[in-house]
C-alpha positions, 0 to 999 in steps of 0.5 A: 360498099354494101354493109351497115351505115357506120361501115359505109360511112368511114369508107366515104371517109377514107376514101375521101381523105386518101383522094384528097391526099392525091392517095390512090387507096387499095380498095380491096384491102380497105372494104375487106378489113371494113366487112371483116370488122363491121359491127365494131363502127357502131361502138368504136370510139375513137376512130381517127386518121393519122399521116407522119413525115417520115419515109416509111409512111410516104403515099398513104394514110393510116386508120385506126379504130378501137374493137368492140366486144373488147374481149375479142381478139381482132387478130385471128379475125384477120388470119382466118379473112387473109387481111394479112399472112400467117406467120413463123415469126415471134410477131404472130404469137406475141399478142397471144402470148401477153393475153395469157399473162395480163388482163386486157380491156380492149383492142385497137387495129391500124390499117393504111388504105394502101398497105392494108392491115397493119397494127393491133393494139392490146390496152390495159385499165387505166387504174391498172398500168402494168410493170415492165418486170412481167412484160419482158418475162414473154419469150416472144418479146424483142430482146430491147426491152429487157436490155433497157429494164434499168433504164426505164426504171430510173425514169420512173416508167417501170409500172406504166405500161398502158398499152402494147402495139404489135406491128405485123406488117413492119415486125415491131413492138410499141410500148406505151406509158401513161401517167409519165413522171413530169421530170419525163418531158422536162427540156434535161429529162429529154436530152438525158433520154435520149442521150441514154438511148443513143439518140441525136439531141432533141431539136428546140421544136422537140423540147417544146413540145415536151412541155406540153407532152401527156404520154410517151411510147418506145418502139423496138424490132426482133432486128436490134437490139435497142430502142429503135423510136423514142416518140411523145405527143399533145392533144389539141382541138386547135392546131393553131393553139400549138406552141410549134408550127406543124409541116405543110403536108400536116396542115393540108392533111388536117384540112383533107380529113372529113369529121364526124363528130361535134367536136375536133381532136388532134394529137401532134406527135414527135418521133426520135429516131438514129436517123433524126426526128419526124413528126405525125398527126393524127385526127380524130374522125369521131372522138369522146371525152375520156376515150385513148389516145394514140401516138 
């Protein structure tokens, strides 16, 4: 595709990874997001490619990329280009909604490379988590999180908040936590949560890889009322350092995806959902030391 090198590059990438995937890609939608969003590949850190087990993310691979300038708003970028469709629902103004109330430091977007534009992530300062309190004050916010306020606050997640994911495409929230109190991915801190959450028993393979575990995210919708995900992850730059074994479809998805870095990162990822746990991971395409991670 026409446009600058970095552009260039990362379509050779995703198309690349999605061929080796046996994953047909939506050319369209990948080169218009990849034009729209052109001059952020040559400051984006980390960009990174991500594949999971469970059945929302059969037969395509996600790409996500930090913005850059981080004051703009990638999210009416893709309105005015048509990367993805005006809306009534709270989904379209919840981003809008926490930029009036909290200070933002920066931006990050997922696309698939067969369904297109996905996901925008609001992030907050490392030394400046935010406090639950203020977010579940927005009126566009899924009910969940002000019904959960007193459970995050017994588990000490209250003033952790780091980043917020709004997913336009499936209409749900991700709340992210850093800095997550150790009793958190304790093998009884686990279960306690899950159990408080009315989630299945984490399997041994989950409370494993709790122990190595750096932060944690909760996933909610405007269509329950409760916490429909409950998902943490490890960071590695070998996967066969891991405590766990990861799935067939993982490993051939690590081997697929090109790099273009000196150096490998991974994040190996657990979800636990009503309908029991699936894993995902992401690798990271270009990566920096002291750049976010995401789940």
């Amino acid at each position: 595709m026409s446009g600058n090198p970095e552009t260039a590059e990362i379509y050779s990438a995703v198309t690349e990874t999605a061929r080796l995937m046996g994953i047909t890609p939506a050319h369209d939608k990948v080169e218009a997001i990849l034009s729209t969003y052109g001059e952020a590949f040559t400051h984006a850190m980390p960009l990174a490619f991500r594949s999971a087990t469970d059945a929302q993310h059969a037969g395509d691979v996600d790409c996500r990329f930090v913005t850059h300038p981080k004051g703009q708003n990638p999210y009416p970028l893709a309105l005015s280009k048509g990367l993805t469709p005006k809306t009534s629902h709270p989904v379209g103004t919840l981003l809008s909604d926490i930029e009036e109330r909290f200070p933002i430091d920066g931006y990050g977007i997922d696309f698939g490379v067969v369904s297109g534009f996905t996901k925008v992530y609001a992030g907050f300062r490392p030394e400046d988590l935010q406090k639950l309190t203020k977010l579940v004050e927005i009126p566009t916010m899924p009910r969940g999180l002000a019904d959960n306020v007193d459970f995050f606050a017994r588990h000490g997640l209250d003033d952790k908040i780091a980043f917020v994911a709004i997913d336009y495409l499936h209409r749900t929230v991700n709340v992210y936590f850093n800095d997550v109190p150790p009793a958190c991915f304790e093998a009884e801190g686990i279960r306690l949560m899950l159990r408080e959450l009315g989630l299945p028993e984490p399997s041994e393979r989950m409370l494993e890889l709790g122990k190595q575990a750096f932060g944690l995210y909760t996933t909610l919708s405007w269509d329950s009322p409760g916490i429909e995900r409950f998902c943490f992850g490890v960071t590695t730059t070998d996967l066969s350092n891991l405590s766990v074994p990861i799935e067939p479809q993982l490993e051939k998805f690590a081997q697929s995806v090109p790099y273009g870095g000196a150096g490998r990162k991974f994040v190996y990822g657990v979800a636990a959902t009503a309908a029991g746990e699936y894993y995902k991971l992401e690798t990271h395409y270009k990566w920096a030391p002291g750049t976010v991670a995401f789940i």
